[in-house]
RODO-2510 file (C-alpha; in nm, 4 decimals, decimal comma):
residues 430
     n   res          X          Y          Z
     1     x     1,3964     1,5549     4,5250
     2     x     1,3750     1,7625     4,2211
     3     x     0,9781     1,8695     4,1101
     4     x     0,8739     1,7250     3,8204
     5     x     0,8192     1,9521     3,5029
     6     x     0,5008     2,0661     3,4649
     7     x     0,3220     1,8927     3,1936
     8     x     0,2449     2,0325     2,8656
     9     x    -0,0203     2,0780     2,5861
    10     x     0,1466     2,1678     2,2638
    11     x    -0,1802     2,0645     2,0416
    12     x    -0,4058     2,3410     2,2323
    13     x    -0,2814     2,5982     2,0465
    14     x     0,0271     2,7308     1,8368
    15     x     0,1499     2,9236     2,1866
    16     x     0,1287     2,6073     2,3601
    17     x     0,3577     2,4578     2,0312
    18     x     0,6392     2,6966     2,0896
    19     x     0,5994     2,6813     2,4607
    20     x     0,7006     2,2751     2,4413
    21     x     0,9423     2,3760     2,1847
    22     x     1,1088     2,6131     2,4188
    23     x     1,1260     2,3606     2,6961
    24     x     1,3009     2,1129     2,4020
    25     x     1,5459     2,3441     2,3254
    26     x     1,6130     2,4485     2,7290
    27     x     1,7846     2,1024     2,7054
    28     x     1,9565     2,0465     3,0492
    29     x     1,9906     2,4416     3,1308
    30     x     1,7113     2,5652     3,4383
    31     x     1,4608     2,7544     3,4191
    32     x     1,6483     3,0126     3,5769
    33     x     1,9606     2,9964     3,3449
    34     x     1,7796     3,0154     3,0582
    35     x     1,5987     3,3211     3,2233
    36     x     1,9183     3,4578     3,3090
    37     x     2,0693     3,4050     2,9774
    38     x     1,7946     3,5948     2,7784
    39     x     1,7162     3,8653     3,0917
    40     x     1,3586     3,7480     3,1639
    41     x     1,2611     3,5530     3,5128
    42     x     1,2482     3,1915     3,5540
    43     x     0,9309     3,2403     3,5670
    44     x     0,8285     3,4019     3,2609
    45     x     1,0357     3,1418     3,0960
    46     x     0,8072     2,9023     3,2818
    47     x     0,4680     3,0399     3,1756
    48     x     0,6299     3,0873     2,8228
    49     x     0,6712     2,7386     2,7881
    50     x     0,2914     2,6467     2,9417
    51     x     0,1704     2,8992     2,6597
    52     x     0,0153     3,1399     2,9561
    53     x     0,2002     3,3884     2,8122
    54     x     0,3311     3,4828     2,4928
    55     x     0,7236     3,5726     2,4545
    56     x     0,7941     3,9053     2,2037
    57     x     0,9905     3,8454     1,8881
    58     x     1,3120     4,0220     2,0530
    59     x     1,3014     3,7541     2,3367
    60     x     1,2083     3,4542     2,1384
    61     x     1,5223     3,5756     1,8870
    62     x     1,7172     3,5428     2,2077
    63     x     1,6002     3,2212     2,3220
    64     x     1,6772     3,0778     1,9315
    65     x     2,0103     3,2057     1,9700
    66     x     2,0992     3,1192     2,3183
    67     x     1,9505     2,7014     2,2691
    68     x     2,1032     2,7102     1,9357
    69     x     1,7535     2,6625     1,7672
    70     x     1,8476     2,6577     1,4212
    71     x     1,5611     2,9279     1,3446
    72     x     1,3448     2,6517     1,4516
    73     x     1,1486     2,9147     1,7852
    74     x     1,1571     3,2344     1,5479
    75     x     0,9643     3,0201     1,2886
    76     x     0,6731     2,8745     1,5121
    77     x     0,6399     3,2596     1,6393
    78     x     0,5762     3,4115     1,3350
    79     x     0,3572     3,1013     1,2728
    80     x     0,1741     3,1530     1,6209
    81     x     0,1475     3,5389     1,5340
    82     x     0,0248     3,4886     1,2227
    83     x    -0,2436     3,2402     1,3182
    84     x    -0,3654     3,4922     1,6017
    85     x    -0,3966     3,7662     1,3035
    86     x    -0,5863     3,5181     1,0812
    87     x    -0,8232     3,4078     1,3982
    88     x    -0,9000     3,7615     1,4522
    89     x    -0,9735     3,8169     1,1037
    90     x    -1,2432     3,5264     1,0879
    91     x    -1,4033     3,6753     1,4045
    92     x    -1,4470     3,9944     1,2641
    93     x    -1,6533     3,8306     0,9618
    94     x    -1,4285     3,8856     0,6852
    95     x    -1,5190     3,7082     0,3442
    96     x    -1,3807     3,3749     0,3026
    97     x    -1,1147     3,2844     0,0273
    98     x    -0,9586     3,6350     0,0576
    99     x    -0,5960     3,7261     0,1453
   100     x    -0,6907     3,5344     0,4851
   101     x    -0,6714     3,2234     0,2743
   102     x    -0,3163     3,2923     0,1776
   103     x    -0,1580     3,3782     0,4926
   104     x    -0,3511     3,0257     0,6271
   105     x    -0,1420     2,8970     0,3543
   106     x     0,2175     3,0627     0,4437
   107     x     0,1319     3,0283     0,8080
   108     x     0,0582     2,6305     0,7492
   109     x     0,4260     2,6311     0,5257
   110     x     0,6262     2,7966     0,8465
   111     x     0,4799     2,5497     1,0989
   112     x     0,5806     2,2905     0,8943
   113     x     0,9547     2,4107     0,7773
   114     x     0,9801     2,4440     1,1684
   115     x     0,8479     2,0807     1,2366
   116     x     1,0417     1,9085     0,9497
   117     x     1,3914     2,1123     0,9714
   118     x     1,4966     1,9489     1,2810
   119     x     1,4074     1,7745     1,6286
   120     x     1,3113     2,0880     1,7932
   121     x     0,9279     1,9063     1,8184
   122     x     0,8292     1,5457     1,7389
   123     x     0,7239     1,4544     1,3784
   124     x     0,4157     1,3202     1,5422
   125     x     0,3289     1,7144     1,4970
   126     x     0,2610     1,6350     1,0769
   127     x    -0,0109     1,4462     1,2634
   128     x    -0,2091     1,7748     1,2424
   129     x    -0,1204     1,8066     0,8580
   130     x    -0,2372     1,4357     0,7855
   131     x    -0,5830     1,4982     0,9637
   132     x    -0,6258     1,7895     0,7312
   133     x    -0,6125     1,5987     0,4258
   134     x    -0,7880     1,3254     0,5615
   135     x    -1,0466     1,6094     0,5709
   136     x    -0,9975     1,8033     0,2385
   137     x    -1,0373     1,4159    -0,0086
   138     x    -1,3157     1,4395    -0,1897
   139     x    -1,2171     1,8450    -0,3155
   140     x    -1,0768     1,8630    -0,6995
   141     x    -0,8160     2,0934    -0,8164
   142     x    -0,5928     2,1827    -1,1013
   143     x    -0,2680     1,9156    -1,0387
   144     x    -0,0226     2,0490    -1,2589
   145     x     0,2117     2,1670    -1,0734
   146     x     0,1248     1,9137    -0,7952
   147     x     0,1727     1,6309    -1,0061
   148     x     0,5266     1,7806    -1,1232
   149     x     0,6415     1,8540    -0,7623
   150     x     0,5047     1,4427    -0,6056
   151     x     0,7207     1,3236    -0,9099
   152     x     1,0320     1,5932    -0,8156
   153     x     0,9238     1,4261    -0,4809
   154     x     0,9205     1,0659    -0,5597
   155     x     1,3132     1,1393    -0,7074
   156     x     1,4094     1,3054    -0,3766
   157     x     1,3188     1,0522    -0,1361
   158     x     1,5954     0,8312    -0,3205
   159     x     1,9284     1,0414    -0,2890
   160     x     1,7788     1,3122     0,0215
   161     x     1,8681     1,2156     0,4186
   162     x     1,4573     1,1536     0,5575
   163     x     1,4811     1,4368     0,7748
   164     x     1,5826     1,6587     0,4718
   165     x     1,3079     1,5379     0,2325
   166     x     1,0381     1,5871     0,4814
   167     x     1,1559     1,9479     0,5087
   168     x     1,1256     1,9667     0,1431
   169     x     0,7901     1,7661     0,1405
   170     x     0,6225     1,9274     0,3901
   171     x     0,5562     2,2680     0,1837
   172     x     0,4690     2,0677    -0,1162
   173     x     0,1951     1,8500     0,1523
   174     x     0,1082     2,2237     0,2728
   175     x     0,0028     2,2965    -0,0940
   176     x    -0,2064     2,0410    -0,1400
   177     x    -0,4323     2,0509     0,1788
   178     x    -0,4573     2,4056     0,0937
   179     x    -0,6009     2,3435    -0,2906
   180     x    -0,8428     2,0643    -0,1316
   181     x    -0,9614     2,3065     0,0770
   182     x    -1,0313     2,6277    -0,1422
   183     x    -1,0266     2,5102    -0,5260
   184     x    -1,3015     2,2580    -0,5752
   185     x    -1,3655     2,3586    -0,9478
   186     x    -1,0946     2,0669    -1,1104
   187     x    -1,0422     1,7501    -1,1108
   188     x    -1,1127     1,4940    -0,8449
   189     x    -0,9556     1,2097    -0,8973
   190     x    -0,6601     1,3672    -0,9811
   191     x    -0,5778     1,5758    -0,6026
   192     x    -0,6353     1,1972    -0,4735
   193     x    -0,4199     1,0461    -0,6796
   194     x    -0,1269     1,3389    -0,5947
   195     x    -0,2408     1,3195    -0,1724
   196     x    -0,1368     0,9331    -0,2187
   197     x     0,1336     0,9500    -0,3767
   198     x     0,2892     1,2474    -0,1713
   199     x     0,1333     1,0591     0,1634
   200     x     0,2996     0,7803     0,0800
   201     x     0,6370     0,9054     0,0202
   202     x     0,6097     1,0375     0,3739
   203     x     0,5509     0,7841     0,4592
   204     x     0,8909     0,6090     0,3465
   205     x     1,0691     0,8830     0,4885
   206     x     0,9088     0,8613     0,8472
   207     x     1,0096     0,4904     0,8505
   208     x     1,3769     0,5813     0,7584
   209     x     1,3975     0,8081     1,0234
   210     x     1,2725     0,5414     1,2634
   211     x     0,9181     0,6090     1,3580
   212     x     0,7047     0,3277     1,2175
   213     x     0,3783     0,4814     1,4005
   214     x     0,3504     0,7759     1,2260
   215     x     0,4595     0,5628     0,8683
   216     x     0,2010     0,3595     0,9122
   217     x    -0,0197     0,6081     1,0080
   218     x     0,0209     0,8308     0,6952
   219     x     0,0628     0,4907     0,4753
   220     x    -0,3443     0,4904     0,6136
   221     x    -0,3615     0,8265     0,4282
   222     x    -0,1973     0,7036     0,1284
   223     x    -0,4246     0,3909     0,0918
   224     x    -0,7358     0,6153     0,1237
   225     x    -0,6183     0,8478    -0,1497
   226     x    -0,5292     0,6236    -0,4007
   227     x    -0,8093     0,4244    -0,3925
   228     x    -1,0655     0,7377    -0,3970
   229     x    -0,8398     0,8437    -0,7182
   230     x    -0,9410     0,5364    -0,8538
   231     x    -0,5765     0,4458    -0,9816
   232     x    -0,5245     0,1033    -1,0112
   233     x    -0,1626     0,1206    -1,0430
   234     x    -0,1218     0,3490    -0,7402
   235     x    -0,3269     0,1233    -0,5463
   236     x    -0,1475    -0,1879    -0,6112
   237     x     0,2179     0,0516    -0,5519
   238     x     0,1080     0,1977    -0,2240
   239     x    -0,0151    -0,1477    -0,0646
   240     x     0,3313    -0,3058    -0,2400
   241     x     0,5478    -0,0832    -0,1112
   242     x     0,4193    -0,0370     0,2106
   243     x     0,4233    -0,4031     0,2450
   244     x     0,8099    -0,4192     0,1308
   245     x     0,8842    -0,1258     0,4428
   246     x     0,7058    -0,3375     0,6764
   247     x     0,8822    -0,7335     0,5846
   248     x     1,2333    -0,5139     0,6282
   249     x     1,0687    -0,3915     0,9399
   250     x     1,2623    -0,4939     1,3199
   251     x     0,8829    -0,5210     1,4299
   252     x     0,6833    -0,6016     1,0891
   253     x     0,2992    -0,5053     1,1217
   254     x     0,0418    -0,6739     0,8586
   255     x     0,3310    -0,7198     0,5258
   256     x     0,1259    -1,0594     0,4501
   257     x    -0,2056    -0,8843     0,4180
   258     x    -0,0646    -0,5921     0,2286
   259     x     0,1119    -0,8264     0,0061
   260     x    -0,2321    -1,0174    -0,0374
   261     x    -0,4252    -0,7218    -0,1322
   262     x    -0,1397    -0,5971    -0,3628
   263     x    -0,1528    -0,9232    -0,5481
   264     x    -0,5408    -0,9311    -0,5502
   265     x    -0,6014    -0,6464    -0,6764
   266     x    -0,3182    -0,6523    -0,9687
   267     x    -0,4503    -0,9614    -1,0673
   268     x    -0,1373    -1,0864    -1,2419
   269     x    -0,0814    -0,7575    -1,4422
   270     x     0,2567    -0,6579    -1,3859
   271     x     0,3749    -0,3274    -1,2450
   272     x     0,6064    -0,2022    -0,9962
   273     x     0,3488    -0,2232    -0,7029
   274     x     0,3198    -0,6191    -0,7952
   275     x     0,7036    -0,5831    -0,7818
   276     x     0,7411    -0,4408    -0,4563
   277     x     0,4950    -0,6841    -0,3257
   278     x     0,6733    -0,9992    -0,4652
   279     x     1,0064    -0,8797    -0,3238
   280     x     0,8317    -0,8405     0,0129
   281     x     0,6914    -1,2130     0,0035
   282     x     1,0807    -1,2805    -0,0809
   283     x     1,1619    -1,0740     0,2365
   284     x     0,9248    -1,2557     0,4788
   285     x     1,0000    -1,5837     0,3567
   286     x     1,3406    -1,5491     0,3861
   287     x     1,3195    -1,4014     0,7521
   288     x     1,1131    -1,7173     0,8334
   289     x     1,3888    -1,9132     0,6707
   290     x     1,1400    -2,0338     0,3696
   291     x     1,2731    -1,8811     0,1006
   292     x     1,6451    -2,0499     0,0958
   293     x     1,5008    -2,3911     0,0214
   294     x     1,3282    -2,2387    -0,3138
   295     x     1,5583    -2,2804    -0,6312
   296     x     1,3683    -2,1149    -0,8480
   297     x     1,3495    -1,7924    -0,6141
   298     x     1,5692    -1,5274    -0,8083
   299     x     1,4296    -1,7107    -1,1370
   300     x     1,0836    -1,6089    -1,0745
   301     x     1,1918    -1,2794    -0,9580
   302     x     1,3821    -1,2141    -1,2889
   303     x     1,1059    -1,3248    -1,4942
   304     x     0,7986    -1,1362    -1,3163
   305     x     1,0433    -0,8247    -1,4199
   306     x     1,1003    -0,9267    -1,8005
   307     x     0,7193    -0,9018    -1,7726
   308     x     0,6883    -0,4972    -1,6954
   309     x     0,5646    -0,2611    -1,9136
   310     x     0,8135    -0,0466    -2,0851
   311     x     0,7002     0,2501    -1,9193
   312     x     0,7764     0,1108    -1,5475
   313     x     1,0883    -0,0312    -1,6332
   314     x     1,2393     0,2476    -1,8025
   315     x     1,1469     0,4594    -1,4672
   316     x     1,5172     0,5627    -1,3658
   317     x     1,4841     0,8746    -1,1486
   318     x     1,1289     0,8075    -0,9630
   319     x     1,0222     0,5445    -0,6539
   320     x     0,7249     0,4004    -0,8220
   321     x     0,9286     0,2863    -1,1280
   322     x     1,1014    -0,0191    -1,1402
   323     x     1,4251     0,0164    -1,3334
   324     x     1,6752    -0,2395    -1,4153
   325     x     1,9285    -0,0502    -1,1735
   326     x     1,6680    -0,1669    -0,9362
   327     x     1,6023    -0,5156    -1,0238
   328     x     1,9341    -0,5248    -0,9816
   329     x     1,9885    -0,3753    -0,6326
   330     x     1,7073    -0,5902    -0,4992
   331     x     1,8273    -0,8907    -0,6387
   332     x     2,1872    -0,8881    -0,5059
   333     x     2,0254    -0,8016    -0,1838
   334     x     1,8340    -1,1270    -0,2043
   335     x     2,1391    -1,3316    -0,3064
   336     x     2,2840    -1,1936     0,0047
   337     x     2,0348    -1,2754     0,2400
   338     x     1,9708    -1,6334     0,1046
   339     x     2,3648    -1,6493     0,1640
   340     x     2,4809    -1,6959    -0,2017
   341     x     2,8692    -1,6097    -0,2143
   342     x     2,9104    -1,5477    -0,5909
   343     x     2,7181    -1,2039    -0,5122
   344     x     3,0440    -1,0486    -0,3656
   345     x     3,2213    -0,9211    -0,6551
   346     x     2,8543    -0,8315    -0,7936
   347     x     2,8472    -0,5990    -0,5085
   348     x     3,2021    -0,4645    -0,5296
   349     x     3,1041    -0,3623    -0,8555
   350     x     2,8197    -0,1536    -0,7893
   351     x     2,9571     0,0024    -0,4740
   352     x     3,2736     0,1687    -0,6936
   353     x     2,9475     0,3011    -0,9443
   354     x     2,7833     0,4160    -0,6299
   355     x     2,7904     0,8150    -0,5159
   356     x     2,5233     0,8439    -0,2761
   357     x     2,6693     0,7688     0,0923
   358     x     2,3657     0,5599     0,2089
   359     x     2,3509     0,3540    -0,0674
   360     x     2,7396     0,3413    -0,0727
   361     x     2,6956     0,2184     0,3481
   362     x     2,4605    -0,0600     0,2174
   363     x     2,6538    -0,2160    -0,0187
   364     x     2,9050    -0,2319     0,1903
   365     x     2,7726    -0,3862     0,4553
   366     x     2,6172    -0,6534     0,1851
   367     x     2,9746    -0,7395     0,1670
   368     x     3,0424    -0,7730     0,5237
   369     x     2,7312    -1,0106     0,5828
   370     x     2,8750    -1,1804     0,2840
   371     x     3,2116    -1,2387     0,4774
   372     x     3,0292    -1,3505     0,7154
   373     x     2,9070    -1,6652     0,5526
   374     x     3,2289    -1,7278     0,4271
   375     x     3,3400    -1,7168     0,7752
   376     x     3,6088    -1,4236     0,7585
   377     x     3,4210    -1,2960     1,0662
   378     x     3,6911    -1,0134     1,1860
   379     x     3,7189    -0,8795     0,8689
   380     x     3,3608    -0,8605     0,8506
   381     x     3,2643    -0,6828     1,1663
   382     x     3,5483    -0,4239     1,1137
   383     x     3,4085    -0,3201     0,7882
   384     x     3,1088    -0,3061     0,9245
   385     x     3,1789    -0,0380     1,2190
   386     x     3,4400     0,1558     0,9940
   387     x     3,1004     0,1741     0,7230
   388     x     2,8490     0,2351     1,0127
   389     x     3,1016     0,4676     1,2062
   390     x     3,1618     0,6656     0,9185
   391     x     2,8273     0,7480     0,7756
   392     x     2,7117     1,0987     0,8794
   393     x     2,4376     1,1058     1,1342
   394     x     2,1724     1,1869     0,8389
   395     x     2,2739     0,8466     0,6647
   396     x     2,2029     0,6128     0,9502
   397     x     1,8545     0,5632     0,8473
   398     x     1,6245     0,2489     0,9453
   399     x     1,7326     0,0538     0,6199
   400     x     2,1094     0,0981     0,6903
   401     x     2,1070    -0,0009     1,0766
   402     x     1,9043    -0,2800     0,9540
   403     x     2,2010    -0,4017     0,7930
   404     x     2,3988    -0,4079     1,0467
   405     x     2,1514    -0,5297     1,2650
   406     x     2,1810    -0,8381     1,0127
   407     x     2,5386    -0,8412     1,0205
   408     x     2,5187    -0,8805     1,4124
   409     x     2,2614    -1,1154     1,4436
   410     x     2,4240    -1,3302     1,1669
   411     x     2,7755    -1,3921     1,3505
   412     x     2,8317    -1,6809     1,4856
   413     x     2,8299    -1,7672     1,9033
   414     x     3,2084    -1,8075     1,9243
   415     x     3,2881    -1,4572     1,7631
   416     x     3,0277    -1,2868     2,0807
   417     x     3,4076    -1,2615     2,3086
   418     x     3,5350    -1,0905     2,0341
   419     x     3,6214    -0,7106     2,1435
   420     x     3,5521    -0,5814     1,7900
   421     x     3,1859    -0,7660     1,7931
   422     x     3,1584    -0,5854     2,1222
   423     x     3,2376    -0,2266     1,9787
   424     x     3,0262    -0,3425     1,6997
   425     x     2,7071    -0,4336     1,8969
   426     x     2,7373    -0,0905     2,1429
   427     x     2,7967     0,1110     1,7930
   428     x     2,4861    -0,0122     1,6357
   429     x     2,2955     0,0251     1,9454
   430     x     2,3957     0,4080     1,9797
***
């Protein structure tokens, strides 16, 4: 019987990191092959990956190579390097805020390129990022350039695959733990208000990539932020939207109390956090089958939106607006769902206008759960798996397997012998 691995402590210390790294990377190769492979003994490569000992840049180079790493090992090296320099540096007394400050801050940036540029460690990793600006509210700072790179941000988490935006968040998150930590002389409110909205967005993209824990964990951080920054409207957005990620949730966690506090603290003052929060009642009534026997549903809907300020409605490029392009996308995904037919051609128009693939995927598969209520089942489910099958990797988030998720849950009991429903249901399920 083969021994079990030895277990592993990648939070004790950036050697232990690149230690479980290497062990992710091995794959399915020994010990000894990978030893072999890169001319050190199995059991080097065994200590390397306890953290005992600590590979050379030549070897770890080889490992990268050999595991096809991506750059992922070399990175977390020069980070572990780097943090030993800076360690040795604070033990020797040196004067704080000096150039140690600044290779803390490129040292933070590599660990976090390495976590966020591919699955060579969990994303529970940012875990250590999120506690440090937990840590760092309450600091002030010049924003800037912070508030121009959360709104660059806030565009990017629209048209970017998740694991792609969090490699292009994670420096910007890196900047702003580091300015709560070291420049205290500016504005409060303001870092606060640019943690929550950067926390939150996140946030969005850890749920797309399918892990709700750590979502909800930094949508924790982005609730603190925002209401230490004392802005009302980022308040009411982050509870909103968090609560509209949670009712299109497989699992939903607490979308009625978010959607209660959203709605409290607006206070009938329309803005896109209300928004987001009265399309996520729609979504949880509808999923408990309320919503289809209310008339006046897509009435209300339109008219809380004729109420917006012109500012949030005429928010085309970032999140927290609430354009008509999407009052529009929300509201054909609502006619959907309550099963109205007429939305079809609707949807047919605005998938040819379309260029982003994952927004392309979802409108088509809006089509196929609309064939399904008109009962052209077959048709349905192969548009559905030539859509799903088609996407790249990157573009299979949360929100488009929840459509077909839908789709399969939606056909009816006669269409299960069907071997196209069958491909269907093992496609989704990969």
């Amino acid at each position: 019987m083969p021994r079990r691995p030895d277990p592993l402590t990648p939070t004790q210390s950036p050697w232990h990191l690149l230690g479980a790294a290497i062990r992710h990377w091995r794959g399915d190769r020994t010990q000894r092959e990978l030893g072999d492979a890169v001319h050190v003994d199995n059991s080097v490569i065994s200590e390397y990956e306890r953290g005992t000992v600590h590979p050379s840049a030549d070897t770890v180079r080889l490992i990268d190579e050999v595991t096809g790493a991506g750059g992922h090992l070399i990175a977390l090296h020069a980070f572990a390097v780097e943090f030993d320099v800076l360690r040795a540096g604070i033990r020797r007394g040196r004067p704080p805020h000096t150039e140690d400050d600044e290779m803390e801050r490129r040292a933070t940036v590599r660990l976090l390129a390495a976590l966020s540029a591919g699955a060579a460690l969990p994303l529970d990793s940012l875990e250590l990022l999120r506690s440090g600006l937990n840590r760092a509210l309450g600091q002030a700072d010049d924003l800037d350039e912070l508030e121009a790179a959360a709104y660059e941000l806030a565009y990017a988490i629209r048209v970017l695959p998740p694991r792609e935006f969090i490699a292009k968040a994670a420096p910007r998150l890196a900047d702003v733990q580091y300015v709560a930590r070291h420049r205290r002389d500016l504005e409060q409110a303001g870092l606060q208000r640019v943690t929550g909205q950067m926390s939150a967005l996140l946030a969005i993209a850890l749920h797309e990539l399918g892990d709700p824990s750590a979502a909800r964990r930094w949508w924790r951080t982005a609730r603190k932020a925002a209401d230490a920054s004392g802005d009302l409207g980022l308040r009411v957005w982050v509870r909103g939207r968090h609560a509209f990620t949670e009712s299109c949730a497989l699992r939903p966690v607490d979308a009625a109390s978010l959607i209660a506090e959203a709605e409290a603290l607006a206070a009938g003052k329309m803005s896109a956090g209300l928004m987001e929060a009265r399309i996520a009642r729609s979504m949880v009534e509808i999923g408990s089958g309320d919503a289809g026997h209310d008339p006046d549903l897509l009435a209300k809907f339109d008219e809380d939106a004729s109420r917006l300020p012109d500012a949030v409605a005429g928010e085309r490029a970032a999140i927290w607006g609430w354009s008509q392009e999407r009052h529009v996308w929300e509201r054909a995904a609502t006619c959907v769902l309550i099963g109205d037919p007429e939305v079809y051609d609707e949807l047919t128009h605005q998938a040819r206008r379309e260029t982003n693939p994952r927004a392309q995927g979802i409108l088509q598969m809006r089509k196929s759960m609309c064939l399904v209520r008109m009962g052209e089942v077959e048709q349905a489910v192969e548009e559905t798996a030539r859509v799903y099958g088609g996407l790249p990797a990157q573009h299979r988030t949360t929100a488009v397997r929840l459509w077909a998720d839908r789709i399969v849950s939606a056909l009816p009991q006669q269409a299960e012998g069907l071997p196209a429903v069958r491909e269907l249901r093992a496609l989704v399920a990969s």
